[in-house]
C-alpha positions in Angstrom: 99.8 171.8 252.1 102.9 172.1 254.3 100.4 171.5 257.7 99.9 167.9 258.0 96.5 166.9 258.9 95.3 163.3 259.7 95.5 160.9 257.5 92.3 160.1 255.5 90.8 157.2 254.1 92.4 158.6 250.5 96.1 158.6 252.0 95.6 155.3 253.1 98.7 152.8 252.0 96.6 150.9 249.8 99.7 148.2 250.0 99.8 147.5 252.7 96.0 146.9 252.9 96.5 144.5 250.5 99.1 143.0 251.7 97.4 142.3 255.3 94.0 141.8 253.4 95.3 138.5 251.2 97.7 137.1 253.8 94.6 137.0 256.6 92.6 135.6 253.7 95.3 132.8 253.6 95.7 131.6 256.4 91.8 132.1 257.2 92.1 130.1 253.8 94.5 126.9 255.5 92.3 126.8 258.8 89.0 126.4 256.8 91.1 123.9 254.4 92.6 121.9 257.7 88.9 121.6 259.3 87.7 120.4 255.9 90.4 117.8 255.5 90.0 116.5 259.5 86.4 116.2 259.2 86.8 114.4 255.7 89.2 112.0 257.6 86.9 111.4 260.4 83.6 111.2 258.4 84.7 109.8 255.1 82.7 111.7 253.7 83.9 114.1 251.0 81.2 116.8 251.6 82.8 118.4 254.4 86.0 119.2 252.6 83.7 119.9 249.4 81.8 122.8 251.5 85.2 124.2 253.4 86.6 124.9 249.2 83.2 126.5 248.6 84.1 128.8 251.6 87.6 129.2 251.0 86.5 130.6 247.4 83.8 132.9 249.0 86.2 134.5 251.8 88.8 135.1 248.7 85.9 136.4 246.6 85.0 138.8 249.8 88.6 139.7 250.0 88.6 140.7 246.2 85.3 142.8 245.9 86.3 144.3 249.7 89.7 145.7 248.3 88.9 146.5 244.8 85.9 149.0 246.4 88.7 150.3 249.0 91.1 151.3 246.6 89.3 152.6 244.1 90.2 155.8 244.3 92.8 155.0 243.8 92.2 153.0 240.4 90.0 156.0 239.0 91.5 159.2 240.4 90.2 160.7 243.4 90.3 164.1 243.5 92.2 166.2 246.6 90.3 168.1 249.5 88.8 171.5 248.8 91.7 173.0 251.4 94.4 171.1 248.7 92.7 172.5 245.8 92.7 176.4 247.0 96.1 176.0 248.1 97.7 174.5 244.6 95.2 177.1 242.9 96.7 180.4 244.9 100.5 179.0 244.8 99.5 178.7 241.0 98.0 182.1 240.4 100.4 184.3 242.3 103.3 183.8 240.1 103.9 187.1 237.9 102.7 186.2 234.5 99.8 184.0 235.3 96.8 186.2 234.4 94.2 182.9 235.2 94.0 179.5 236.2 91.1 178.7 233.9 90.8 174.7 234.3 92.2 172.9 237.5 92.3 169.1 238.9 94.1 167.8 241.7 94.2 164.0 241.9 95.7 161.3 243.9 98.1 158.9 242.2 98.3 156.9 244.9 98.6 157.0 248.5 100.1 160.7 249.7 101.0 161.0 245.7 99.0 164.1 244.1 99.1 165.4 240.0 98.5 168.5 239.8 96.5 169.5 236.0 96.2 172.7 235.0 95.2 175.5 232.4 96.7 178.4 233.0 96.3 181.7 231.1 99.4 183.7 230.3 100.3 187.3 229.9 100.7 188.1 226.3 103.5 189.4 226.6 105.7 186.8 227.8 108.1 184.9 225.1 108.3 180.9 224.5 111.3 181.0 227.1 109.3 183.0 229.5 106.6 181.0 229.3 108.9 178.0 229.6 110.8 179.7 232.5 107.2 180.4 233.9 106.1 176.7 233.9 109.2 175.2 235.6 108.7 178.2 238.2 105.2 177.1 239.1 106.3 173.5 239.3 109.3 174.0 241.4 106.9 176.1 244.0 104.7 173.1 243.7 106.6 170.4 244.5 108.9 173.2 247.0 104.9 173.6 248.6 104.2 170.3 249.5 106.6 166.7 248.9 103.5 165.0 248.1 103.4 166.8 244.6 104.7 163.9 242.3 103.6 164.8 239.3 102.8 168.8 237.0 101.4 169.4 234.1 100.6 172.9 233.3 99.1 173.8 230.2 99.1 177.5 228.5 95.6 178.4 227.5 93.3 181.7 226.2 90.6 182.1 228.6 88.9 183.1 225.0 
């Protein structure tokens, strides 16, 4: 995770999208609104400024349905890369004491924001402090690993 490759559609800034998304959608918004309102004056008829609030509620309807299917991922979870997902797994697995990583998912939270959610069998052997002492290990590697780590959540499990 330390190599940086380009930036995908998932580490988008789904803000800033926004952002850039809703203020073109205004001002597209006031042009459509000013044509509407000069034709109204030079017509005197109402339709003209009936049809540009028609379009001004379609381009914001657009805008809506256009960002919401964007950032979805986002909304539902997205799981990280295959290359992500190795690379949490083996950081995870090569700490003494882990015996398996039985359940594993890497998600984004958000733009360059991962969780990391995991079952991890345990040696036997280890205490509740070790296993304590164990957990904050593999989360410190983790977020040591990669800064995009936000959030852990390791949980001890019998593969049986």
């Amino acid at each position: 995770m330390k190599d940086r490759p380009r930036p995908s559609p998932v580490c988008a800034d789904p803000v800033g999208r926004a952002i850039f998304a809703e203020d073109a959608a205004a001002v597209l918004g006031n042009v459509i609104a000013a044509i509407g309102i000069a034709l109204h004056q030079i017509t005197g008829s109402a339709i003209p400024d009936g049809i540009a609030a028609i379009v001004i509620g379609l381009v914001i309807g657009y805008v809506a349905i256009e960002l919401a299917r964007r950032n979805g991922d986002f909304l539902i979870g997205r799981r990280a890369s295959a290359v992500i997902h190795k690379r949490v797994q083996d950081i995870i697995a090569r700490h003494p004491g882990i015996r398996a990583v039985t359940d594993l998912l890497v998600t984004f939270l958000g733009p360059r924001r991962l969780w990391v959610m995991a079952r991890i069998d345990v040696d036997d052997e280890l205490s509740g402090a070790g296993v304590k002492s164990l957990i904050r290990s593999i989360e410190q590697a983790l977020t040591r690993d990669s800064r995009f780590v936000a959030r852990v959540d390791l949980v001890p499990a019998s593969r049986d």
